[in-house]
Every structure is written in structure tokens, then in C-alpha cells.
N, C-alpha and C positions, 0 to 999 in steps of 0.2 A: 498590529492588526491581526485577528481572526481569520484562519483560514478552513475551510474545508475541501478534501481533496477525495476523489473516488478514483479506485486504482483497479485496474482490469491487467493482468498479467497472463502472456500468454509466452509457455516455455515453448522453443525453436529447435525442441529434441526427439530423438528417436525414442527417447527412454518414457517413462510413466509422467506424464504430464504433470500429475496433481502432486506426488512428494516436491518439487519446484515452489507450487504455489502453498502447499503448507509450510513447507520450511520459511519462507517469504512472512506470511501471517505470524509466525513462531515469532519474529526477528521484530515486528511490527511490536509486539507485547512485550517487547523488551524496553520500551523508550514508555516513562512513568508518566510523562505529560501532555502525552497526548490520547485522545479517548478515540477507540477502534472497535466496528464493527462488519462482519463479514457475511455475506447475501449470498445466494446460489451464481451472480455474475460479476460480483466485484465487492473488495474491500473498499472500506471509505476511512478514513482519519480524519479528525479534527485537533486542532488545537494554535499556537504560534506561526503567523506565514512562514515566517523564518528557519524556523525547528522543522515544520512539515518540511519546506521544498530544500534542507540541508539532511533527513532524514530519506527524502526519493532518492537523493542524490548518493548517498551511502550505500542504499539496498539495492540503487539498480546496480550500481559499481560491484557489490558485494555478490550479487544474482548472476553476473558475467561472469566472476572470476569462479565461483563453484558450479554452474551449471553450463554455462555456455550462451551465446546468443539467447536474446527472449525478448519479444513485443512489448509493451506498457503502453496503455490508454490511458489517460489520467482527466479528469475535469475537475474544477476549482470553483468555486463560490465562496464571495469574501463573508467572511463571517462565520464562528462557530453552533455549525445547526444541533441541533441534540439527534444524536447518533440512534437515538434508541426507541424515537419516536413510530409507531406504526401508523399506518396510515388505511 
């Protein structure tokens, strides 16, 4: 199954909010199968249910252990929509 996930990260820190969520994004581009694009209020990924919700699962694990506490809003539609589509 085809998943698409939208991801809203919000860092829980004293420090510069946005190095958090680019580093985040950086980490996102590192995984070759799945297509990723990023909006003024959230990144979205598509690709594998499986791959996606094993890759949230990595980065938010990964996002605790370098940064500290942080928020994640995430929403899902089954199916891979085309990332790149404007509207």
C-alpha cells in the first residue's frame, strides 16, 4: 500500500527553532524511495506505508536523541499523491 504522510514538526527548545526542522528535512533526503516536498507549514512524504511509518519512526526517535523533546503533527492519505502537484 501507498502512503502519503504530511509532517508539521515543532522543536520544544530554547534554541533556534528552524536548524531542528532543517536538520529534519536534511535526513528526510536521505531515504531514496520515497518523494519529499517541503511548504512554508509542513513537509509531506510519499511513498511505501511501511517505509513511511518505519522512517517517522526513526527520525522522531533520532529528533529526541539530538535535540531534545519536539511536537509532530502528522496526517495520512492512503495513496501516493504526486508531491509536486500545484494547485
Amino acid at each position: 500500500m501507498k502512503l502519503t504522510a504530511e509532517i508539521s514538526m515543532y522543536p520544544l527548545t530554547e534554541s533556534d527553532y528552524k536548524e531542528p526542522i532543517r536538520w529534519l528535512i536534511k535526513r528526510l533526503d536521505s531515504y531514496p524511495n520515497i518523494q519529499r516536498v517541503t511548504h512554508s507549514l509542513a513537509t509531506q512524504i510519499s511513498g511505501d506505508c511501511d517505509e513511511i511509518m518505519q522512517i517517522l519512526a526513526t527520525e522522531m526517535k533520532a529528533t529526541d536523541e539530538k535535540w531534545g523533546k519536539a511536537m509532530f503533527v502528522c496526517k495520512f492519505v492512503e495513496g501516493e499523491l504526486d508531491l509536486n502537484r500545484r494547485t
